[in-house]
N, C-alpha and C positions, 0 to 999 in steps of 0.2 A: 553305686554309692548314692546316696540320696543326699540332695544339694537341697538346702534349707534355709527358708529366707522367712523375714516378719514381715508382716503388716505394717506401714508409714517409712518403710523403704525405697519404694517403686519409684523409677527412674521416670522422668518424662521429655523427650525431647522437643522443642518448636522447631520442624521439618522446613518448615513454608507460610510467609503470611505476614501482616505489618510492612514497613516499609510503607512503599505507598499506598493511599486509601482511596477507596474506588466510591465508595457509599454519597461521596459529595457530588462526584460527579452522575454518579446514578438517577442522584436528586433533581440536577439540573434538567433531566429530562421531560420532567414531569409536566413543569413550566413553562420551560425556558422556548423564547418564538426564534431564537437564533438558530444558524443554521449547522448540521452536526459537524463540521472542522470544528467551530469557533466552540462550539460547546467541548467537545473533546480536550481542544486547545488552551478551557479556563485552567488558571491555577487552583491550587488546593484551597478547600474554603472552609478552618476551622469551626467557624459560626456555621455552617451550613449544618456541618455534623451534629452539631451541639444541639441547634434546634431540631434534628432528625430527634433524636435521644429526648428530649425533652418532650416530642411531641406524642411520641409515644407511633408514629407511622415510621415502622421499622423496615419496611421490604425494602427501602435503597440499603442498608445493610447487608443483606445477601448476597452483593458482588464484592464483598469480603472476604474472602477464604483461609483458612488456618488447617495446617496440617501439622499431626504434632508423633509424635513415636512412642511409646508407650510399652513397660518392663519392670516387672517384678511387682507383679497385682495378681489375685487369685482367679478362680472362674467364678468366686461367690462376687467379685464386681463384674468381671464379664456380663454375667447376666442381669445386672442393674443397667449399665452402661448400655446395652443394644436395644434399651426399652425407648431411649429416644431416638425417634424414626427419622428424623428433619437431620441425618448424619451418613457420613461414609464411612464402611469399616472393612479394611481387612484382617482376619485374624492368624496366626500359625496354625497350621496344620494340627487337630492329634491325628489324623489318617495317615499321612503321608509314612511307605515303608522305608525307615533309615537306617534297616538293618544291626538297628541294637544300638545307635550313635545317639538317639536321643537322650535327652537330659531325664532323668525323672526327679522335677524341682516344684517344691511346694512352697506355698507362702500362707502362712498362718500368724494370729497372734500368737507372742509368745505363753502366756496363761494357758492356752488351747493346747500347745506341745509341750507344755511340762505338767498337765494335769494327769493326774495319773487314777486308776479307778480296776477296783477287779471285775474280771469278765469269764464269764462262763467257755471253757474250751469243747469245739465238739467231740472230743474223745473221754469226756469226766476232767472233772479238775478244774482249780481257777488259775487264772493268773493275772497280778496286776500290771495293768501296758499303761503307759503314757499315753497323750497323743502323737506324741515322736516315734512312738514303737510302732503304733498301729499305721503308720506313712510308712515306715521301714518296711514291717512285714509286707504292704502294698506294694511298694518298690519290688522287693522276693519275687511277690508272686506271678508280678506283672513281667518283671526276666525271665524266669521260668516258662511263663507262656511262649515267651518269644523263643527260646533255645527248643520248648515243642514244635513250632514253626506255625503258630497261631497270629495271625494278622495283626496288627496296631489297630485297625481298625473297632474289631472287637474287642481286644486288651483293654480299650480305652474305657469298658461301659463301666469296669469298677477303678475308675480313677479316682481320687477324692476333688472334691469342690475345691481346696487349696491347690491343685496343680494350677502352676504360672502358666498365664497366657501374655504374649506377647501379640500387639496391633499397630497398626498405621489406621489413624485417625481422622475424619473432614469434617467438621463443620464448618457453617460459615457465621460472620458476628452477634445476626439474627440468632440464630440456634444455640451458639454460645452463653448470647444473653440469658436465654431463657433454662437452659442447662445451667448455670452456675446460680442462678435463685432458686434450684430448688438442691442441688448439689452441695452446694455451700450451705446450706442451712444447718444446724447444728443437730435436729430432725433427721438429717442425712446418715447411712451408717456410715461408720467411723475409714474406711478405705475408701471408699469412692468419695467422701469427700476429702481424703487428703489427694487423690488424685482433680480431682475439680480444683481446687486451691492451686493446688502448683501448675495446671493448665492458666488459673486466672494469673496465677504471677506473670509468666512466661507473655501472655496476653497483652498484659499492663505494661510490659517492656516495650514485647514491639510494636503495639498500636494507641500507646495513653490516651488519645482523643475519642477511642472506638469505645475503651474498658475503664475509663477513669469512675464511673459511679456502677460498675460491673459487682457483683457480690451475691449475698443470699437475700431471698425477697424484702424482708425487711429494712435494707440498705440502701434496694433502685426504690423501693416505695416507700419508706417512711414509717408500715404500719408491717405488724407480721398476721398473714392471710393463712394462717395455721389454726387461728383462734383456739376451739379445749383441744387443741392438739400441740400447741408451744410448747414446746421446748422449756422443763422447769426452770432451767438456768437463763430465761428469758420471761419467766412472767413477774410481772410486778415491775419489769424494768422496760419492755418493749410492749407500747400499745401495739394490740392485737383490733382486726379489723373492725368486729363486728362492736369495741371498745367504742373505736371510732366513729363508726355509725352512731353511738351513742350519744357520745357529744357532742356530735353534729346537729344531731335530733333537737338537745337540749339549748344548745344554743342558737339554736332553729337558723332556717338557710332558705326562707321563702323566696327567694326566685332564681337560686343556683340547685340543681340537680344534686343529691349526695353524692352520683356515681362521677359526675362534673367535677366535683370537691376532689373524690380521689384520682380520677385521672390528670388534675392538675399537679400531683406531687404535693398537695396544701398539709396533710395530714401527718408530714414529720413534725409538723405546730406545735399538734395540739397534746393537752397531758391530760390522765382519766376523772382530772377532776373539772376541766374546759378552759381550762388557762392556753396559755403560749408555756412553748418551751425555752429554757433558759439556755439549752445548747441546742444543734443540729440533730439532726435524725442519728439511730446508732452510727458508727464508724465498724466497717470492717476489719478493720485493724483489730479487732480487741475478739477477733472470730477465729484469726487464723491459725494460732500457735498452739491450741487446744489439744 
């Protein structure tokens, strides 16, 4: 029977991670002339983190680890998802022979499985299939295979993109950062970033110090770095970089670098006509629930 699930469903668990924060102490190495008990030994040092994050020199980050679990997402993220390399990933099996026990479960929008369209059959004839029908017949065919005693292995090459995969996840806070600014953007397709979302929620619980300015780029920076490619429900409301550059230009920066200007976080300031801003840089908050 075919087990059938939508898209902004997908379960995500926090495996491992939070609790205590290593990235402070990471930092203390860098410097510190004391000897490794006493550094080991220092308490946690909220400011330490903060100035990591502000400074923008993220590698003490990386003795941060997050492991999270991960259910009822397609293969069409799967394959967004493994693009970032700076991650661990294990995923289920389709190889594995389970003797006929396997699920055959797809996760699609629902528009996708109830659109319906006629199709040419190869015997003559049409006939109109949904895309719930054409998952079903796959399910058929793909049993069938199996009761011929054709392998999972190759059953699997006509599976559709919507079969669910299930993974065990690693990155570490570094990578996460940089995963959820481009994840979270609105840019993002529509599943993988409700899955980046409810990783950053899960994130924000158990680490706030780590993921407290964690979001889509325009949130850690201030400006959005997509420029003619923003996001319509974000032009005219969120300066875009090369915006910025602008204003800068215009109200000139003779002995401060532009690229200085933006690596200091300055440019959630400004607005595209070179004022000051009346409120803070966007808020995530107003990202997520889309």
């Amino acid at each position: 029977m075919l087990e059938e699930k939508y898209t902004g469903n997908g379960k995500v668990l926090l495996l491992a991670g939070g609790g205590k924060i290593y990235t402070d102490l990471a930092a203390r190495f860098v410097r510190s002339e004391r000897e490794l008990e006493d550094i080991a030994a220092s308490p946690y040092s909220r400011q330490i983190v903060r100035n990591i994050l502000s400074s923008g020199h993220r590698a003490a980050l990386e003795f941060d680890y997050f492991l999270f679990g991960v259910a009822g997402y397609s293969r069409v993220t799967e394959a967004q998802l493994v693009r970032k390399r700076l991650a661990s990933y294990l995923i289920k099996s389709g190889r594995a022979e389970l003797n006929g026990k396997r699920r055959f479960s797809v996760v699609y929008p629902r528009e996708v499985a109830e659109f319906s369209a006629p199709v040419a059959l190869p015997g003559g004839g049409t006939a109109t299939l949904s895309g719930r029908d054409l998952a079903e017949l796959t399910r058929q065919w793909y049993e069938a295979g199996l009761e011929a005693g054709l392998p999972e292995e190759n059953l699997r090459y006509l599976k559709p993109q919507a079969t669910e995969f299930k993974a065990i996840i690693g990155m570490n806070a570094h990578a996460l950062l940089d995963w959820f600014a481009i994840r979270c953007c609105r840019n993002a397709q529509h599943e993988i970033r409700d899955l980046a979302w409810k990783m950053l929620r899960l994130c924000r619980r158990a680490a706030p110090d780590l993921f407290e300015g964690a979001g889509p780029n325009c949130v850690q920076l201030g400006y959005c770095p997509e420029n003619n490619l923003q996001n319509a429900r974000c032009k005219g409301r969120i300066i875009t970089k090369d915006e910025a550059l602008a204003v800068l230009r215009e109200r000139g920066a003779p002995k401060m670098k532009t690229r200085d200007i933006i690596g200091n976080g300055k440019l959630g300031e400004l607005t595209l006509s070179g004022g000051m801003r009346e409120a803070a840089p966007p808020s995530d908050s107003e990202f997520e629930e889309e």
